[in-house]
Structures are given as C-alpha cells and as structure tokens.
C-alpha positions, -999 to +999 in steps of 0.1 A: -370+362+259-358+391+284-325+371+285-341+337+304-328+309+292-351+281+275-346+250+290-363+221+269-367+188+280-355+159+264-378+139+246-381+106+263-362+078+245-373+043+241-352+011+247-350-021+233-341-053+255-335-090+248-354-115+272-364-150+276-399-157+270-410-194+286-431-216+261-455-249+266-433-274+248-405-290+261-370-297+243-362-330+232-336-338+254-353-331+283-387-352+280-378-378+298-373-360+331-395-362+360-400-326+364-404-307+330-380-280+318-400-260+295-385-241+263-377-209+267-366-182+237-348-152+231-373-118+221-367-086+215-389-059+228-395-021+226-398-005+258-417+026+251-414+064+271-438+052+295-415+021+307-441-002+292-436-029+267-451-025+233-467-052+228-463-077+197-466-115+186-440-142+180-437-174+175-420-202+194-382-212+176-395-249+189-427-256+184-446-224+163-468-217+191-476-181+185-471-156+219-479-123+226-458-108+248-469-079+266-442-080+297-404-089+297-402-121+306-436-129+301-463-143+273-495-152+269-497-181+244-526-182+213-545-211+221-549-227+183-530-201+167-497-215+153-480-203+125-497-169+119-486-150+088-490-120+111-454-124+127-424-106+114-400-126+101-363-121+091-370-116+057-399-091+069-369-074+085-340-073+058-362-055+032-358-024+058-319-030+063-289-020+046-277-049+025-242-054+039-257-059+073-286-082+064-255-105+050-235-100+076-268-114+099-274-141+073-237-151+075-238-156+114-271-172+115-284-144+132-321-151+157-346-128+146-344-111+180-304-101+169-320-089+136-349-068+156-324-057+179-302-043+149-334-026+131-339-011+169-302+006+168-305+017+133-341+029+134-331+049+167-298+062+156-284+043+185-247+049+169-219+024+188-240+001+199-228-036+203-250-061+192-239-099+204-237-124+171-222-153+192-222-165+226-197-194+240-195-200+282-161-218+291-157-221+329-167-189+339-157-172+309-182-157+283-164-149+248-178-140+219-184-117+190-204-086+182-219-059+157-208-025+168-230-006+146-214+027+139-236+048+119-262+034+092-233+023+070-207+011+089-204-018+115-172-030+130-169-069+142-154-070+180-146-099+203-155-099+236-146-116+268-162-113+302-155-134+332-180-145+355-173-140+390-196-147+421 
C-alpha cells in the first residue's frame, strides 16, 4: 500500500434503551380522578445505525392491549388486537440465554424489558454493562441493585446508590 496507512471506519453500533410507552387504560387506583392518569410501561428498544427505532409489538403489563412501538416514547395501539401470540415473551427469551442468568432474572422477577435488555448486552457483546434488577426512591435517594454482565458467563450482583439533586 506504498506505506499509506488504511484507516477503516468503525462499523456503526446499535443501542438499546429502556422507555415508557403510554397505554389507553388506566390503573386502578387512579380511576376515580377527575383527570385521567393513564398506564404507562417500561419497553426495551433497539436503536439501529441509522438512529431509528426498530420497530416491534408489545403488549400492555395492565390491560393486554397489544402496541407497536416505532418511536421512544411513543405507540400506536392495535385497535382489537389483544393478546397476540406474535409478542415475545420471557420464556420466548430464556430459550436464547444462558441458564444461570435466565434464573437469576426468574429469581428477581425480572420485566421482560430487563430480560430484552440482557439478550441486548449479550447478543452485542456489550461486556460490563449494568443492567438494573431493582429500583427503590427514598427522599431523593435511588438505591438499588444490578446485573453487571461480564462476559457471556459471568455476571456480578452490585448495589447502587444515586442521589437526586435539583
């Protein structure tokens, strides 16, 4: 190469994100308000090279309604379309998992956007990523615990703290 130097570009890297996605149904404990405070639920999307989400259906934690979300933060909802077989589920996800970390998940409960999120890291050999298992707010304070996931067989349970300040 007459002594130049190649220069090769990275390839461009996609992202994953946790985000709120509103819903039509309303909670329980807030139908008796005046004004109604819709249901809103934790997804998990791919952001792709292009900075665009890829799309993909879920369904609503509260009431089944089936969304496909095709922005973060945003949904359009399946009119008549609840409870499609279509959507991944956790169990759709474990099969693809290494076992120890599909019962770790299992043992915390884990939302299927925490299990997405962990098929994300290991499908993208994102090693030392922290994945949050629990969330508790206290006055300002945030404490917790996560999944650093160290390589595809090995994951290290941390506690976290974070204070609030505005």
């Amino acid at each position: 190469m007459d002594g130049a130097t190649a220069v090769l570009d990275a390839a461009p890297r996609r992202s994953g994100v946790k985000h709120l996605v509103p819903c039509h149904c309303i909670l329980p404990q807030f139908r008796s308000r005046a004004e109604p405070v819709f249901h809103r639920f934790v997804v998990f999307s791919v952001i792709d090279e292009h900075d665009n989400v890829v799309p993909k259906n879920v369904q609503c934690d509260n009431c089944s309604a089936l969304h496909r979300v095709t922005e973060i933060g945003r949904s359009e909802i399946a009119v008549g379309a609840d409870e499609s077989r279509a959507v991944r589920t956790i169990d759709d996800i474990a099969v693809g998992l290494p076992e120890r970390l599909s019962a770790l998940l299992r043992s915390y409960d884990a939302r299927l956007s925490t299990w997405e999120e962990c098929e994300f890291v290991l499908d993208e050999s994102r090693w030392d990523t922290a994945v949050v298992l629990t969330r508790d707010n206290d006055a300002g304070v945030t404490r917790g615990k996560a999944v650093r996931i160290k390589s595809s067989d090995r994951y290290v349970i941390e506690q976290y703290e974070m204070r609030l300040e505005f």
